[in-house]
N, C-alpha and C positions, 0 to 999 in steps of 0.2 A: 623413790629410793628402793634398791634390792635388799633382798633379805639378805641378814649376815649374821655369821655364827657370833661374830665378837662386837659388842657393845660396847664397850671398852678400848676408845683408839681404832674405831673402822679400819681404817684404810693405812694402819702404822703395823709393820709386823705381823704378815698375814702369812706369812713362810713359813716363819717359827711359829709361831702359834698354832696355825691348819698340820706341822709335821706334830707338835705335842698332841697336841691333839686327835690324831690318828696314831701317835705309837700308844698312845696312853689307851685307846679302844681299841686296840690289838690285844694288847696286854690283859684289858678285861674281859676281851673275847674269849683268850686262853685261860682265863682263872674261870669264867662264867661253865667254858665246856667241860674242865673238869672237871667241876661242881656239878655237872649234870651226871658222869658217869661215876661220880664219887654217890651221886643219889640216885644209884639203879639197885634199891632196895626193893624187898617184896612190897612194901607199903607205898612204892615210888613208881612203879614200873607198871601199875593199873591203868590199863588203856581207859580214857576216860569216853572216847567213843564209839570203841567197837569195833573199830576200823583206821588205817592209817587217812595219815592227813593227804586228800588228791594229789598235788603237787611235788611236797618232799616227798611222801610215802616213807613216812615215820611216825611211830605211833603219838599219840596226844596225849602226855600220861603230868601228874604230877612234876618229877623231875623238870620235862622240856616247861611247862613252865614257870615254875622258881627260879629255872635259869633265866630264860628269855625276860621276867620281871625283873631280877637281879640286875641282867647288862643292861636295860635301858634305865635303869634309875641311876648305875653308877657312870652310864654314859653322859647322861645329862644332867649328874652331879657334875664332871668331868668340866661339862661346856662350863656350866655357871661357876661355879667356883673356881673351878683353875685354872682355865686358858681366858675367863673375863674376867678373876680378879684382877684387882688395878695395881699390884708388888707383882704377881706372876707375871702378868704382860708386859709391865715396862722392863723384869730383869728380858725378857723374852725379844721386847722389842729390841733392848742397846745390845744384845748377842746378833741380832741379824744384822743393826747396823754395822757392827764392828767385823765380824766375819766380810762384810764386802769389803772392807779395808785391806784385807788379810791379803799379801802375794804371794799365791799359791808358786811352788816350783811347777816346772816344763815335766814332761812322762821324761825326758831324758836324764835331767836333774835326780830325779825320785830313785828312776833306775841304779844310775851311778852309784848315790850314796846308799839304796839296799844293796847293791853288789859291794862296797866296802866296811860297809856291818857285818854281813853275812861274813866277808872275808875274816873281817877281824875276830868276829866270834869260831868260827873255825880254827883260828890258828890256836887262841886262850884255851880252848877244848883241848886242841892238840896238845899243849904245852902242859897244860895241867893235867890228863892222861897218860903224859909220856913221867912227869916227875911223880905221879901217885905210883905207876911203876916201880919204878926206880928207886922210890923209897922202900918201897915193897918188900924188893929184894933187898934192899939194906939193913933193913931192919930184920928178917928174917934169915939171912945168912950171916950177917955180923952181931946184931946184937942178943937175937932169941938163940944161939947154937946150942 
């Protein structure tokens, strides 16, 4: 048997779960990096080698890693807790099944009705800009004189 990330319903909801599961470690990526430049204090920013790291060629300091420990503890709180609990997975699973049920419109279909959104919200714009006008002047020349 292959390794798999989800213990919980193998081979059920592997779409949904694998896209949660990488937006959710994007999302940590981005709070983890911040975190790193949010900690480039004088106490944070001590090369702890001396020298940058060969490959990145970035220095080894405190900061880089609190973050780097931080993203992989809430990555792999991520896996086990919330893409294998057994309520997250099965809402997860019945969204994937259900989404293939879904009949998607044609590009042509989609087209159409944003060109008669757009049209209609246009006109509402226009309408309600032409009467803010118009009261404008009405009020300003007949009732403020």
């Amino acid at each position: 048997m292959a390794f798999s990330f989800f213990s919980y319903k193998q081979d059920q909801g592997r779409f949904a779960r694998g896209l949660a599961f990488w937006l959710l470690t994007g999302l940590t990526y981005f709070g983890c990096t911040t975190f790193y430049y949010f900690l480039h204090w004088s106490w944070a920013t001590d090369n702890l080698l001396n020298r940058n790291i060969p490959i990145l060629d970035i220095p080894l300091n405190l900061a880089l890693v609190l973050s780097v420990v931080l993203f992989l503890f809430v990555v792999f709180m991520i896996l086990k807790l919330v893409v294998n609990k057994p309520s997250v997975s099965t809402m997860l699973i019945d969204t994937e099944t259900e989404m293939k049920k879904v009949t998607w419109p044609t590009w042509n279909d989609a087209f159409n009705s944003s060109l008669i959104v757009l049209g209609a919200v246009t006109f509402f714009a226009l309408l309600l800009g032409l009467s803010d006008i118009i009261l404008n002047m009405v009020f300003l020349d007949f009732i403020f004189r």
